[in-house]
C-alpha positions as CSV (number, residue, x, y, z in Angstrom):
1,X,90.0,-107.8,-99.1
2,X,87.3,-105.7,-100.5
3,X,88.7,-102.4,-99.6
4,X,91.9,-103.4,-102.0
5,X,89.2,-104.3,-104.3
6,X,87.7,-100.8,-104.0
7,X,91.2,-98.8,-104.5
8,X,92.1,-100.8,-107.7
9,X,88.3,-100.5,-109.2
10,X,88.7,-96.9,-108.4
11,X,92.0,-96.5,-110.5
12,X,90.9,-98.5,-113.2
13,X,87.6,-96.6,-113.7
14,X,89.4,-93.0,-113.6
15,X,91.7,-94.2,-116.6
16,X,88.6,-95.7,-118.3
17,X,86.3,-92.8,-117.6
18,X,89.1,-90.5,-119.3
19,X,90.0,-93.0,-122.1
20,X,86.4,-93.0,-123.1
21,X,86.4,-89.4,-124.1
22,X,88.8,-90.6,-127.0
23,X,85.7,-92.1,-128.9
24,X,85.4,-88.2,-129.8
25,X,87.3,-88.6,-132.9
26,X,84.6,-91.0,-133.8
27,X,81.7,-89.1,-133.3
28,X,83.7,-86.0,-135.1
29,X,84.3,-88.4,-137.8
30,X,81.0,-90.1,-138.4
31,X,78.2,-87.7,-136.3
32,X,79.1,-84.4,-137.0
33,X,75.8,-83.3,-136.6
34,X,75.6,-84.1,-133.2
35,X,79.1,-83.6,-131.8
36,X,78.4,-80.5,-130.1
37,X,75.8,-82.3,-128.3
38,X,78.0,-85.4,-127.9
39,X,81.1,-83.4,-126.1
40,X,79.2,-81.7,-124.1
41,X,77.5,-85.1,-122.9
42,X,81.1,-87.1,-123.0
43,X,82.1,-84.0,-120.8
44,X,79.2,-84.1,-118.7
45,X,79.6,-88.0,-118.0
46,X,83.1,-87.5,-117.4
47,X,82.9,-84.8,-114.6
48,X,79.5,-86.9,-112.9
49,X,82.1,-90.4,-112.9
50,X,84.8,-88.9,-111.8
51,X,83.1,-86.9,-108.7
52,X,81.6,-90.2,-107.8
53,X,84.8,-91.9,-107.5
54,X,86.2,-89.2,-105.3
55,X,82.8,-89.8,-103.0
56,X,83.6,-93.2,-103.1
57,X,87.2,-92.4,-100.7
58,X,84.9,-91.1,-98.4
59,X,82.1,-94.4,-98.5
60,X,82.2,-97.0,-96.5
61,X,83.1,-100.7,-98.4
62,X,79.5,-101.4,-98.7
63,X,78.4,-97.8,-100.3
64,X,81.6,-97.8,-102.5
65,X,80.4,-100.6,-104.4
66,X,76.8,-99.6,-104.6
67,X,77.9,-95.7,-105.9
68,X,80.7,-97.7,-108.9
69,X,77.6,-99.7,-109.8
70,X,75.5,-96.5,-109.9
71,X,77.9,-94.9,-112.3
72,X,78.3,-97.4,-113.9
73,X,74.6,-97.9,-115.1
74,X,74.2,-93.7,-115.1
75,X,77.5,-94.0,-117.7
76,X,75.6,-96.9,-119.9
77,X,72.3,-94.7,-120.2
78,X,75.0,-91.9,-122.0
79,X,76.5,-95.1,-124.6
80,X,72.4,-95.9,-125.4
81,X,71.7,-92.4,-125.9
82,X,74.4,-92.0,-128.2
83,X,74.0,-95.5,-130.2
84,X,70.4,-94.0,-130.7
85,X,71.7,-91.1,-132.4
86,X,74.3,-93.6,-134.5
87,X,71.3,-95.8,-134.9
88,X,69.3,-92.9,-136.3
89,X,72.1,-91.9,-139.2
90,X,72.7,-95.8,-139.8
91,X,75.5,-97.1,-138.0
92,X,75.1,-100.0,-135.8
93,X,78.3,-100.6,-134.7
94,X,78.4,-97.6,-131.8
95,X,75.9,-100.1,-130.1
96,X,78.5,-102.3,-129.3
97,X,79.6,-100.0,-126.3
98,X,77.7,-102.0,-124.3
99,X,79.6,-105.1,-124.7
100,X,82.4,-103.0,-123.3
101,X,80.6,-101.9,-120.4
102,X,79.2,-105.8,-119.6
103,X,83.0,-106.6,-119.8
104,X,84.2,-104.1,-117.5
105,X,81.4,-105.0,-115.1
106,X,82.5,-108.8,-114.9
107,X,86.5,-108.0,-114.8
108,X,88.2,-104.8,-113.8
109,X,84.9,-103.6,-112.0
110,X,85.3,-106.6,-109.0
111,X,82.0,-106.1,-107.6
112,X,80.3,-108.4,-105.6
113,X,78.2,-110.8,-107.3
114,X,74.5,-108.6,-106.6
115,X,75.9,-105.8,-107.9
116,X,77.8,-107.3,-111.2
117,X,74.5,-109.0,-111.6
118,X,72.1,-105.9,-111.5
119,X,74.3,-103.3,-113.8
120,X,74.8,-106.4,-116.6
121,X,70.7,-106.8,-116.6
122,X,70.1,-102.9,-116.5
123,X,72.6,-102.2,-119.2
124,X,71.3,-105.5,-121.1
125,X,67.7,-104.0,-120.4
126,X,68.2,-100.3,-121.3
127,X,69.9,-101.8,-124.6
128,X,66.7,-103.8,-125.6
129,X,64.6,-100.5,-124.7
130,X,66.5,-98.0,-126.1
131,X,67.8,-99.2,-129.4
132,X,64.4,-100.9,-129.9
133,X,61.8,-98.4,-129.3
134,X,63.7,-95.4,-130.3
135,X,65.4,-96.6,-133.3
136,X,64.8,-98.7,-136.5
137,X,67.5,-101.0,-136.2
138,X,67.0,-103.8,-138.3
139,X,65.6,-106.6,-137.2
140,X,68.4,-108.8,-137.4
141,X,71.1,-106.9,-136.3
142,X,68.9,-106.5,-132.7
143,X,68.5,-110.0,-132.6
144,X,72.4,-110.4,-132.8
145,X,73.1,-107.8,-130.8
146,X,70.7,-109.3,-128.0
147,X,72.6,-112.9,-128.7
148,X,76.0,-111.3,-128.6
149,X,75.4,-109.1,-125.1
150,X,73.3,-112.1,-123.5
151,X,75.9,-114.2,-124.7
152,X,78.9,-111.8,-122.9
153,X,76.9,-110.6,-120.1
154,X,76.0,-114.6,-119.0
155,X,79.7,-115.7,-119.1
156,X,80.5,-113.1,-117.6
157,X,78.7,-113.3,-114.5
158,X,79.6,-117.1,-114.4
159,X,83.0,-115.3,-114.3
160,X,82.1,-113.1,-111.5
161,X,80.9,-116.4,-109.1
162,X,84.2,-118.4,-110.3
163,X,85.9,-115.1,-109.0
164,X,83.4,-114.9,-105.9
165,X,84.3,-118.1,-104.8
166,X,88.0,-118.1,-104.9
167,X,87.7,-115.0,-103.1
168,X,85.6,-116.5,-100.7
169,X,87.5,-119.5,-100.0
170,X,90.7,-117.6,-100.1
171,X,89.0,-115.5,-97.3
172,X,88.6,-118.0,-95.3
173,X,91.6,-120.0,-95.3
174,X,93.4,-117.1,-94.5
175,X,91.1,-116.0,-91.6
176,X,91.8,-120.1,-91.0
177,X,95.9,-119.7,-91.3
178,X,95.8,-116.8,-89.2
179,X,94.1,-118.0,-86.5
180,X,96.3,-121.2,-86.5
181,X,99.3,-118.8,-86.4
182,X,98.0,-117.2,-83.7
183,X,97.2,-120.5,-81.5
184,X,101.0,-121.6,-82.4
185,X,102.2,-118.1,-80.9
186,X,100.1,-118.0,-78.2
187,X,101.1,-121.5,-77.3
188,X,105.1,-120.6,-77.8
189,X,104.3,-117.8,-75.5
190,X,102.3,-120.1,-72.8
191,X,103.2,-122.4,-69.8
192,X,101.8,-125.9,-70.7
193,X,101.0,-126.9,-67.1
194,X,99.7,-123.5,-65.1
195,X,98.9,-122.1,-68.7
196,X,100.6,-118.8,-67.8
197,X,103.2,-116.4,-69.6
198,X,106.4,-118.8,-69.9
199,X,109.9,-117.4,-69.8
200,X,110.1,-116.7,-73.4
201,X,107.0,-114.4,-72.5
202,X,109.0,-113.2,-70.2
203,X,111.6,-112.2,-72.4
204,X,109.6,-110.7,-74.8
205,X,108.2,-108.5,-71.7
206,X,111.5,-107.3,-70.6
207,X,112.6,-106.6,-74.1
208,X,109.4,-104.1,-74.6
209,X,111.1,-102.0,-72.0
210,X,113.9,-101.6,-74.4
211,X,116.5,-101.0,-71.4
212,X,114.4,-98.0,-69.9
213,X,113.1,-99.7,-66.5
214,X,109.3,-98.3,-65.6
215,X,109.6,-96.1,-62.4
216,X,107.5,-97.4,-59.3
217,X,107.8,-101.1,-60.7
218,X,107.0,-103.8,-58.7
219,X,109.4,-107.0,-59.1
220,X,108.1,-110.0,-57.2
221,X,109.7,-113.2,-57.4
222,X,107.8,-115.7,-55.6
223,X,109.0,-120.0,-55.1
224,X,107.0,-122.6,-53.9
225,X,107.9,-123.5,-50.1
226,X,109.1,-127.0,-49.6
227,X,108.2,-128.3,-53.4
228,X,111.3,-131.1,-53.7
229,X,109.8,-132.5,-50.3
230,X,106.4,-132.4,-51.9
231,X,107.2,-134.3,-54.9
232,X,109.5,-136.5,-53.2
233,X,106.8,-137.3,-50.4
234,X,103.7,-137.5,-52.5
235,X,105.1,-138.0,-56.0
236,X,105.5,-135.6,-59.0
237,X,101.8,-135.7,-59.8
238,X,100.8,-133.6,-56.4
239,X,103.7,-131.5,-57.2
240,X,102.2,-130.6,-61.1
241,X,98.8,-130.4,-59.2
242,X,100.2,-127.5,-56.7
243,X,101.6,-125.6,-59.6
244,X,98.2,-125.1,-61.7
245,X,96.3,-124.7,-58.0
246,X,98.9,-122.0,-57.1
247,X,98.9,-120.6,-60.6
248,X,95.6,-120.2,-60.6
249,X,94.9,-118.2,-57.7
250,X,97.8,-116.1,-58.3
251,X,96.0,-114.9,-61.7
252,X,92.7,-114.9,-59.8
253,X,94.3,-112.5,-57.7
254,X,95.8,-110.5,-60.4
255,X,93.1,-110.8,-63.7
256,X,91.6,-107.4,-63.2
257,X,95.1,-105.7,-62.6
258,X,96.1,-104.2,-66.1
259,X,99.4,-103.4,-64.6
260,X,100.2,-106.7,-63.5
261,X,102.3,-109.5,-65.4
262,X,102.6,-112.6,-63.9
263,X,104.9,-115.6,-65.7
264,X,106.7,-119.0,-65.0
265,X,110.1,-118.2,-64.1
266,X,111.0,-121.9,-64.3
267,X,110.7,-125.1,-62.0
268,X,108.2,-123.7,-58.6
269,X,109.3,-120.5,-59.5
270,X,107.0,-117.2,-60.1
271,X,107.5,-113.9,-61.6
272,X,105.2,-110.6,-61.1
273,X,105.9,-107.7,-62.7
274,X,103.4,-104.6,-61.8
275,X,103.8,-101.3,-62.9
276,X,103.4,-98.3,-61.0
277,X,102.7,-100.2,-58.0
278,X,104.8,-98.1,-55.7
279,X,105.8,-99.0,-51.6
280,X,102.6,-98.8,-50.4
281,X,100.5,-100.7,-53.4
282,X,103.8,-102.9,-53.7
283,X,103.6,-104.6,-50.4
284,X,99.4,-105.1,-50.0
285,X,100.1,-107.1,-53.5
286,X,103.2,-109.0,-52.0
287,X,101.2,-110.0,-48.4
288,X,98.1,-110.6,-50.7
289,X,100.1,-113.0,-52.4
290,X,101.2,-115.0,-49.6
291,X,98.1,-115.1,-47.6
292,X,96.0,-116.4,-50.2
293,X,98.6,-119.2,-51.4
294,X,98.8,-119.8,-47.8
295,X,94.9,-119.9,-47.6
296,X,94.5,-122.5,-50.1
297,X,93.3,-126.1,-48.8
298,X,93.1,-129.4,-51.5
299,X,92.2,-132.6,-49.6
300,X,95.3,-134.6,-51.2
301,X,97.7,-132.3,-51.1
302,X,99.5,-130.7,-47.8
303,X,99.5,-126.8,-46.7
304,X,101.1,-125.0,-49.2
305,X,102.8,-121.8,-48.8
306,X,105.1,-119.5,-50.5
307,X,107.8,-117.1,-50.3
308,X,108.5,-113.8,-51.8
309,X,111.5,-111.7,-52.7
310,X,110.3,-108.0,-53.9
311,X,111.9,-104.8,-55.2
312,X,110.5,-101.6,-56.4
313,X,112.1,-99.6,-59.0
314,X,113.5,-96.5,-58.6
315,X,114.1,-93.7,-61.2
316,X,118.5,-94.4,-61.6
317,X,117.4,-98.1,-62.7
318,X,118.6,-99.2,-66.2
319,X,118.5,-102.7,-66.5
320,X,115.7,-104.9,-65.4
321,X,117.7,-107.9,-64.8
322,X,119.2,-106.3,-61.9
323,X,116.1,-105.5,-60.5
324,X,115.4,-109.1,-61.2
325,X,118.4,-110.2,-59.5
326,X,118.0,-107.7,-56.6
327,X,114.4,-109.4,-55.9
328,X,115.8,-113.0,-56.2
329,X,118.3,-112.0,-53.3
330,X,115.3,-110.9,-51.3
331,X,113.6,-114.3,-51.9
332,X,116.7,-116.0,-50.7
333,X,116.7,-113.9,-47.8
334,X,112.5,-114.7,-47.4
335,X,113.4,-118.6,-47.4
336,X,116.4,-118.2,-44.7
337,X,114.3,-116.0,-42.7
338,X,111.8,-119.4,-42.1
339,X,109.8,-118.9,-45.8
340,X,105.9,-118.1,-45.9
341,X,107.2,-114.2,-46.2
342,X,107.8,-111.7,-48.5
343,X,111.1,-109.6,-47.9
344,X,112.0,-106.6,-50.3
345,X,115.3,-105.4,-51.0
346,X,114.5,-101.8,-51.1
């Protein structure tokens, strides 16, 4: 939010900074005595802004706002100066360039709060100082001129703090939206009851591969041994409570493996995907599997076992659901074969 802030401020003050050189005419017009002196200042405050605003693209958000402020209040010093030398040959209205700089500070400037707040005070103060002590400005046109800028410079700041807190709040209820749109996504993309990848994860998974299948891929599909008996024997409640048990030490077994991706497939039915396993790393993972399912003890539920149909990718493969279908024959084969084994295709 802020660094769009800074980009705009920046583009705004460039076109400012050179605009402000037209006021030349004026000073040709009505100080000719001192226009040499006055170009070469304009000039001078031109080059000094505009090389601040090109350090600014190299400042971090915090420092960018802090250097605008600082050339903002360096550019104000210049506009007293030269409402001295106005004041001097008795014309008072030059000294309303500081009502432009208080207005620019509260609107296209879009500084934070402390910073609007310190450049309005230090351009109100070096107004008071400077026209006051150097110059013999009548009386009553001070005292107007001190209404008339306390006046601006106090609406707007209120302006600033209106601006603030919509930004603020804004701020926050899209950090708010966002992290809601991530929960919703996360929970689209998430098994309900083992709280794994679900099939649509899945999906999404295969479809990063964009139909060029990883080389050295391990595809494990792995089904719960005996799970209709289990839910017909001990009721549908035992059989949701095997699922997260089994679930859960599957992506104990597989947290720290950045390779590995392990989903739902669907009913007592799980998927492993793990790149660059290869033969060797491919079958540890597929016996590690099976022992620890197999290893798993819960006093209301019975021993609980699985079986596992692998295949590892070779470098001719072009469509993962083959290998998908390839490792779902093996697992068909693992159940015939008397379950609580792994069998791979290859």
């Amino acid at each position: 939010m802020r660094r769009t802030q800074i980009r705009s401020s920046r583009v705004y003050t460039f076109f400012i900074v050179l605009a402000s050189n037209l006021f030349l005419f004026a000073d040709y017009e009505f100080l000719p005595v001192h226009f040499s002196e006055l170009l070469l200042m304009r000039l001078g405050l031109t080059v000094v802004e505009l090389g601040l605003l090109y350090a600014i693209g190299f400042a971090r958000v915090s420092h960018a706002f802090l250097i605008l402020s600082a050339g903002l209040m360096i550019y104000h010093i210049g506009i007293v100066y030269i409402g001295i030398l106005a004041a001097e040959a008795g014309l008072y209205t030059y000294q309303q360039g500081t009502v432009i700089v208080l207005v620019y500070c509260c609107t296209l400037l879009q500084a934070p709060m402390r910073h609007s707040t310190v450049v309005v005070l230090f351009s109100w103060l070096t107004y008071t100082l400077g026209i006051g002590l150097f110059t013999d400005t009548p009386y009553i046109i001070m005292l107007n001129n001190l209404l008339v800028f306390g006046t601006v410079a106090f609406m707007g700041l209120m302006a600033v703090a209106h601006r603030e807190r919509y930004l603020l709040a804004f701020f926050l209820k899209s950090n708010e939206l966002n992290e809601q749109k991530q929960q919703a996504s996360q929970q689209a993309l998430t098994d309900a009851l083992t709280e794994l990848p679900n099939r649509f994860a899945l999906m999404r998974k295969l479809e990063s591969y964009r139909g060029r299948v990883p080389k050295d891929m391990l595809v494990m599909m792995l089904d719960v041994d005996n799970f209709k008996l289990l839910n017909d024997q001990f009721g549908h409640h035992a059989g949701d409570m095997a699922l997260k048990l089994i679930a859960a030490r599957l992506q104990e077994i597989y947290q720290n493996e950045d390779q590995a991706f392990l989903a739902r497939y669907g009913g007592e039915e799980f998927i492993l995907l793990y790149e660059e396993a290869g033969d060797g790393r491919s079958r540890h993972l597929a016996e590690q599997a099976i022992q620890a399912i197999s290893a798993l003890q819960h006093p209301t539920l019975p021993p609980l076992t699985l079986s596992a149909g692998a295949y590892v990718t070779r470098t001719a493969e072009t469509s993962i659901s083959e290998c998908i279908e390839r490792a779902d024959t093996a697992l068909l084969a693992a159940k015939a074969e008397g379950k609580n084994r792994v069998i791979f295709a290859n």
